[in-house]
C-alpha positions, 0 to 999 in steps of 0.5 A: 490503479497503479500508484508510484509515490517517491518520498524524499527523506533527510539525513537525521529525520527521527521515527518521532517526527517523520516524512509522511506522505498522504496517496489518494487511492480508489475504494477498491482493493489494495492487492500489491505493496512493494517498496524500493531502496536504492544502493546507499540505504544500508538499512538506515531509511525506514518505511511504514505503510498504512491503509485508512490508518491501518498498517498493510506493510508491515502488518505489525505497527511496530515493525518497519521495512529497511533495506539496501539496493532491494525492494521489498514486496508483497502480495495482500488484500485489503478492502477499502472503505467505501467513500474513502481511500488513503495510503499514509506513507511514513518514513525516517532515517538513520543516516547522519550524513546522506538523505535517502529517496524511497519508491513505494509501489502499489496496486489497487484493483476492483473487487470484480477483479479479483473475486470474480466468482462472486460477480458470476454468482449474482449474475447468475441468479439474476438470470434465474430470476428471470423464469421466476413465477410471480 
């Protein structure tokens, strides 16, 4: 599952009250995180990016990521929790005159996908099941 999210966010929109955006995802794998900021940004246009409440990018709460004409990106891996999945999307913005769209990109996958040696591993124990003596 890919996920493409746009998040609009007013010129003097302060990190107290901020934009949020909710993702729906499935409870897989969330393995790839980038977000884009167009030219104009000039570092003003803040972004925090959580998982089920718990922060992916930046991993530390008290961090943000800003930047100008650049997305930022990054590999990760963190399991969702069976039954629910959620990116929480929170932005804000310094910019006293001009607000700022920013692109948040991400990629979920099965578990099969990228552990692929443990789905071997039970297959293959269910194949030697089948010589089992009962």
């Amino acid at each position: 599952m890919f996920i493409s999210e746009q998040i609009t966010v007013p010129a003097n929109t302060d990190e107290a009250d901020p934009v949020i955006s909710h993702v729906k995802v499935s409870p897989d794998v969330l393995h790839y995180i980038a977000v884009q900021f167009p030219p104009g940004c000039r570092g003003l246009a803040h972004v925090r990016v959580y998982a089920n409440e718990h922060p992916v990018f930046p991993s530390d709460p008290a961090k943000n990521i800003a930047a100008d004409s650049w997305t930022v990106e990054s590999a990760l891996i963190h399991q969702f929790d069976p039954g629910y999945s959620e990116l929480k999307i929170i932005a804000w913005n310094e910019d006293d005159t001009y607000g700022h769209t920013v692109t948040v990109y991400a990629s979920v996958l099965e578990r099969r996908f990228l552990f692929p040696q443990e789905s071997i591993s039970f297959q293959i124990a269910d194949f030697l099941r089948l010589f089992r003596r009962r």
